[in-house]
C-alpha positions as CSV (number, residue, x, y, z in Angstrom):
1,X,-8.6,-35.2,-113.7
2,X,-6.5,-32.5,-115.0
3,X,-6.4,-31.4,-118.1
4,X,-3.7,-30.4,-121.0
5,X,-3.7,-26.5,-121.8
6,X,-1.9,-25.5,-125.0
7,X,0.4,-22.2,-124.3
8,X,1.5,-20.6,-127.9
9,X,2.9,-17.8,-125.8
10,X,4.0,-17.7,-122.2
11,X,2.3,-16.8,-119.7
12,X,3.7,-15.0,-115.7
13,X,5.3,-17.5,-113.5
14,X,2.2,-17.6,-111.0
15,X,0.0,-18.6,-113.6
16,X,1.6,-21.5,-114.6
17,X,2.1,-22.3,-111.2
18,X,-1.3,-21.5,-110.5
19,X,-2.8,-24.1,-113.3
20,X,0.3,-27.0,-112.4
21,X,-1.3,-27.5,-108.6
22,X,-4.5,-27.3,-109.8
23,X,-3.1,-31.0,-111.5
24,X,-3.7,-29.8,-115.6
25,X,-0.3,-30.5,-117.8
26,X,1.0,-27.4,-119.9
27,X,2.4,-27.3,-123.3
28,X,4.3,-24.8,-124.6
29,X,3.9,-24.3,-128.1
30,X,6.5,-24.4,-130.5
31,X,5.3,-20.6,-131.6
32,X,2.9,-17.8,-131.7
33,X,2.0,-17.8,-135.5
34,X,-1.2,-19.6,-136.2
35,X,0.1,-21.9,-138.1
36,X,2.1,-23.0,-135.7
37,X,-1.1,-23.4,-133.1
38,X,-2.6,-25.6,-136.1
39,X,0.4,-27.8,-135.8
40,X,-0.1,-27.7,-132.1
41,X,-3.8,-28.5,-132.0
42,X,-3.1,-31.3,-134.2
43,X,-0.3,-33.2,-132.7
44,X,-1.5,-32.8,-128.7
45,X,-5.3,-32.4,-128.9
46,X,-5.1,-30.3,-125.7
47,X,-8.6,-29.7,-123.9
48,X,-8.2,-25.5,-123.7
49,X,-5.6,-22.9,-124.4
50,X,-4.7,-19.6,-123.5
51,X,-4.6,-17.6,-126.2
52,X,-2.7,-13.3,-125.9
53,X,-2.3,-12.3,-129.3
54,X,-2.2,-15.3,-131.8
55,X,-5.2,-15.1,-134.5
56,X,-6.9,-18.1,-133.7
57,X,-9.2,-19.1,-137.2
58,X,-12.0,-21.7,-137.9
59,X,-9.3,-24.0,-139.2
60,X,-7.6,-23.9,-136.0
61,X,-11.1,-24.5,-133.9
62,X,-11.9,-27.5,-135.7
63,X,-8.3,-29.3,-135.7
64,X,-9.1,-30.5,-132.4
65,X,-12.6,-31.7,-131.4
66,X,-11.1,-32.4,-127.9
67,X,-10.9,-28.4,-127.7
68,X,-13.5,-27.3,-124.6
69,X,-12.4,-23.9,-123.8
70,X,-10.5,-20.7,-125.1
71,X,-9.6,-18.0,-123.0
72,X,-8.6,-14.8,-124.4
73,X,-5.4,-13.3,-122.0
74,X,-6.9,-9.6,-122.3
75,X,-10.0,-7.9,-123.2
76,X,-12.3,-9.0,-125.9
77,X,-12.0,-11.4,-128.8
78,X,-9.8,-9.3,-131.1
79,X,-7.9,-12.6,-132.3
80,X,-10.8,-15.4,-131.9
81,X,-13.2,-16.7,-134.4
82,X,-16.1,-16.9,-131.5
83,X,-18.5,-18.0,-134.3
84,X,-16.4,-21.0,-135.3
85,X,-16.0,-21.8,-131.1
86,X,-19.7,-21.4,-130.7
87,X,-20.5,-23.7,-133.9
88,X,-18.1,-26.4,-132.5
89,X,-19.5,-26.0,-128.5
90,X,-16.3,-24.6,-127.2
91,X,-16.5,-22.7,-124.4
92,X,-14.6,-19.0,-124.5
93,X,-13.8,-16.3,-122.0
94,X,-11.4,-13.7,-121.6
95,X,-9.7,-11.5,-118.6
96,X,-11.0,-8.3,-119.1
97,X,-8.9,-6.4,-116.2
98,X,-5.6,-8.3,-117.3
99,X,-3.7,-5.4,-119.1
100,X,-5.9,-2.3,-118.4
101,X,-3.2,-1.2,-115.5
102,X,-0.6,-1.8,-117.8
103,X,-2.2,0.1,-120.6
104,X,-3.7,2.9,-118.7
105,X,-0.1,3.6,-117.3
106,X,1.4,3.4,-120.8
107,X,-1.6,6.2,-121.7
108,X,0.1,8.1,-118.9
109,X,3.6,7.5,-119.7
110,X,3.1,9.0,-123.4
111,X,1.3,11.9,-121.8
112,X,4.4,12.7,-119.7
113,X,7.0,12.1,-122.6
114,X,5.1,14.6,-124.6
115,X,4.9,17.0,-122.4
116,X,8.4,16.7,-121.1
117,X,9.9,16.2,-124.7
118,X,11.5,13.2,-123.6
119,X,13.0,12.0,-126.7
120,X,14.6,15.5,-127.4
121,X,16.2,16.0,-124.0
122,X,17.7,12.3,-124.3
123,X,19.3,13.6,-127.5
124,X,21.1,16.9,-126.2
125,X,21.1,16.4,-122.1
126,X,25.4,15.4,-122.1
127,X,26.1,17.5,-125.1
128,X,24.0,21.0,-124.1
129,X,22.8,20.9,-120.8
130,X,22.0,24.6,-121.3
131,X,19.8,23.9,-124.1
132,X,18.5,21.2,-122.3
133,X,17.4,22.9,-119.7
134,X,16.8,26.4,-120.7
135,X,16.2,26.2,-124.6
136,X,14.2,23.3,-124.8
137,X,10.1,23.5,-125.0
138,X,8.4,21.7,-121.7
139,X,5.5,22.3,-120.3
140,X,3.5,20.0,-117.4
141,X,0.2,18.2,-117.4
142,X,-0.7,19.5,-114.1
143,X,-3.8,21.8,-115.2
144,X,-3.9,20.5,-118.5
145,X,-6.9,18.4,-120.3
146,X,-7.4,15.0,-121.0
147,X,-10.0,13.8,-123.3
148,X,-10.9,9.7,-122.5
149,X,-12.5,8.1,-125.7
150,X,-14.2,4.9,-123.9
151,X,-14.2,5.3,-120.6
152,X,-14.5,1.2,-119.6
153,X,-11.5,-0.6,-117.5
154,X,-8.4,1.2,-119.0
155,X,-10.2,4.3,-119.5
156,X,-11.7,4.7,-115.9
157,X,-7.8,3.6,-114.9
158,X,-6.1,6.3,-116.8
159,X,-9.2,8.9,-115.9
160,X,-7.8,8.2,-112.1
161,X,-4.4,8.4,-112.8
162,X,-5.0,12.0,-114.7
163,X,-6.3,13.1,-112.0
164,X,-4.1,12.1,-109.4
165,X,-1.9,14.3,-111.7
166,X,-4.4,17.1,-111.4
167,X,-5.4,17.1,-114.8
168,X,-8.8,18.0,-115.9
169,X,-10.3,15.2,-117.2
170,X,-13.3,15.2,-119.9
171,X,-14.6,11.0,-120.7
172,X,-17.1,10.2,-123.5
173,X,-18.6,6.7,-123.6
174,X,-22.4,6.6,-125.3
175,X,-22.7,2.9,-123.2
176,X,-22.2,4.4,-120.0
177,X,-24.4,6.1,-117.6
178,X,-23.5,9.0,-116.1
179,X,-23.4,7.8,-112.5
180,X,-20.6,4.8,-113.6
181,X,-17.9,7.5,-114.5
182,X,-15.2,7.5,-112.1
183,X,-16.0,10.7,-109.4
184,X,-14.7,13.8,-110.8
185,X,-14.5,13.1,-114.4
186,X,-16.4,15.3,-116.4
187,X,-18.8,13.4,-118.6
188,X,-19.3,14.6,-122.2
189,X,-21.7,13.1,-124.8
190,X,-21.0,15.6,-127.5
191,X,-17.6,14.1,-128.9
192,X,-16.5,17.5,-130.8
193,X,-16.0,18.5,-127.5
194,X,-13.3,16.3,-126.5
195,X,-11.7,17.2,-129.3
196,X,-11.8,21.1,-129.5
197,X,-11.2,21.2,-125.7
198,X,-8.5,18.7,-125.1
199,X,-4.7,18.7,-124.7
200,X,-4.4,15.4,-124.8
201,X,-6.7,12.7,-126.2
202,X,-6.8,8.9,-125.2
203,X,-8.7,6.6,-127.3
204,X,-10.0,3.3,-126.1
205,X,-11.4,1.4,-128.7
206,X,-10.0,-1.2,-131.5
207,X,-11.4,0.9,-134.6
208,X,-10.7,4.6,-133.0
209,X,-6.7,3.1,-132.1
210,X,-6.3,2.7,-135.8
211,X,-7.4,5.5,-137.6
212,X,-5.8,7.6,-134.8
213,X,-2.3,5.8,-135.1
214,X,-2.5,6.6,-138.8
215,X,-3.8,10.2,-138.1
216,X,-1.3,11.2,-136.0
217,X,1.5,10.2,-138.3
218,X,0.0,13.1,-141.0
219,X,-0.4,15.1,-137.9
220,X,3.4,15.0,-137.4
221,X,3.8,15.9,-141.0
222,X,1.7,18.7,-141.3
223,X,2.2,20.5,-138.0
224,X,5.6,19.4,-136.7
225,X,7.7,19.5,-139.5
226,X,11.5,18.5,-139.3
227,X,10.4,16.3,-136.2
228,X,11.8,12.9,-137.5
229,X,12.4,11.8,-134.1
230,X,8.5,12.3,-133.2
231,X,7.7,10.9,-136.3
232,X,9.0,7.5,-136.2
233,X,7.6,7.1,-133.2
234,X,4.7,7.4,-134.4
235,X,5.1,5.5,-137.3
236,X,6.3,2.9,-135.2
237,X,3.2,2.8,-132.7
238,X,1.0,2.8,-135.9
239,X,2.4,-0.3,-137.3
240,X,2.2,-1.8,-134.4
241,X,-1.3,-0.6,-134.0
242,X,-2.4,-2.1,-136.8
243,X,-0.7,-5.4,-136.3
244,X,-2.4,-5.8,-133.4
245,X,-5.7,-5.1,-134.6
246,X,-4.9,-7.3,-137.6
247,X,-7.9,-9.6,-136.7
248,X,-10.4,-6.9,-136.3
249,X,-9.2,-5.1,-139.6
250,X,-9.5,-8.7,-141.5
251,X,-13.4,-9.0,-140.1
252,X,-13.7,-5.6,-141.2
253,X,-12.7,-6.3,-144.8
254,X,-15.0,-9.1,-144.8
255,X,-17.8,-7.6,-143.3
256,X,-17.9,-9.7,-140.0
257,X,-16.7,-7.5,-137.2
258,X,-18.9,-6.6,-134.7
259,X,-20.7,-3.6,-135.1
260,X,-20.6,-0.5,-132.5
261,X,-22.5,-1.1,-129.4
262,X,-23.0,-4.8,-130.5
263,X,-22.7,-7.4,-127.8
264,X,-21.0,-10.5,-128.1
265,X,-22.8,-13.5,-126.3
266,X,-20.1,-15.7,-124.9
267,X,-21.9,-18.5,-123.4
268,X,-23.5,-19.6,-127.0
């Protein structure tokens, strides 16, 4: 017997199609806020749900005792309240490989803008195509270095893709022998390093993403002055940063977030 799965967001085509012949009924929520999922929970008691980005609270857990299973559409539990699904026996997993191609490739992407000075060519290319392509600063990342700040699935992805772009690529990860580095990454375990030796940094953690995205934005300030362009960029990717860490920064606040290195059991 199938079984009814609560969507607050959609999900690709195949996936649906994927959980239709397997004979469960989908509901599409009437929205992503979590109020909204309350509302859900409590008028169609559906047995799971596939949660992306939606803050899913204790108040939402226990709205629906028929509730067996979350699964979180990405890596980790940055929206969940696994204690509240553990004290009310619901089951929750996550897709830990879902994005990290995406995400690696985004890494990548912003790597090339920078060094190409996207944005500013976009500006000036039809008006001054002499300043375009004469007068304006670009360089390439072909020799250049990246430094990888948690080298798990996106940051092995993006180590590969640097490469491929014949980058030199330094990784630090303190959970991660040697040997599980992708081949010709250079591992470093003394962090300074990434930072006094690298053109380009990529950070791969929930905490790190934060204070970075709000770092940068003083870095525009102080070193790049007059780059307004650059700058709400970054201002940009920092607010949306920190709204999608929202969950993590609320467990931080109260002192519940897990701590560095700390493991989450799923299965109690």
């Amino acid at each position: 017997m199938g079984w009814k799965i609560l969507l607050p967001q959609e999900i690709m085509d195949e996936g649906e199609q994927l959980l239709v012949d397997a004979g469960h009924t989908l509901i599409r929520g009437r929205g992503f806020e979590t109020e909204d999922v309350l509302a859900d929970m409590k008028e169609h008691r559906p047995d799971a749900m596939i949660v992306r980005i939606t803050p899913i609270t204790r108040e939402v857990i226990e709205a629906n005792p028929n509730l067996k299973v979350v699964v979180r559409h990405g890596a980790g539990f940055d929206a969940l309240d696994v204690k509240a699904c553990h004290d009310n026996g619901v089951q929750t997993l996550y897709a830990p490989v879902a994005n990290s191609t995406s995400v690696a490739e985004t890494a990548m992407l912003l790597m090339l803008e920078c060094s190409r000075n996207v944005i500013e060519l976009r500006k000036i290319w039809v008006q001054d195509y002499y300043k375009a392509k004469l007068k304006t600063r670009k360089t390439t990342v072909n020799g250049k270095t990246v430094g990888i700040i948690g080298c798990g699935n996106i940051g092995s992805r993006l180590a590969v893709r640097a490469l491929g772009m014949e980058m030199n690529v330094l990784a630090y990860d303190p959970y991660k022998k040697a040997d599980e580095f992708p081949e010709g990454v250079e591992v470093v375990r003394d962090l300074d390093r990434i930072f006094k030796e690298s053109d380009y940094v990529s950070l791969h953690v929930s905490l790190a993403s934060i204070l970075l995205s709000a770092g940068i934005v003083v870095e525009i300030l102080i070193f790049h002055p007059g780059r307004w362009d650059l700058f709400a960029m970054c201002v940009l990717y920092a607010f949306f940063a920190i709204y999608r860490h929202r969950a993590n920064i609320g467990r931080l606040l109260s002192g519940t977030e897990s701590k560095i290195g700390q493991k989450v059991n799923v299965n109690k």
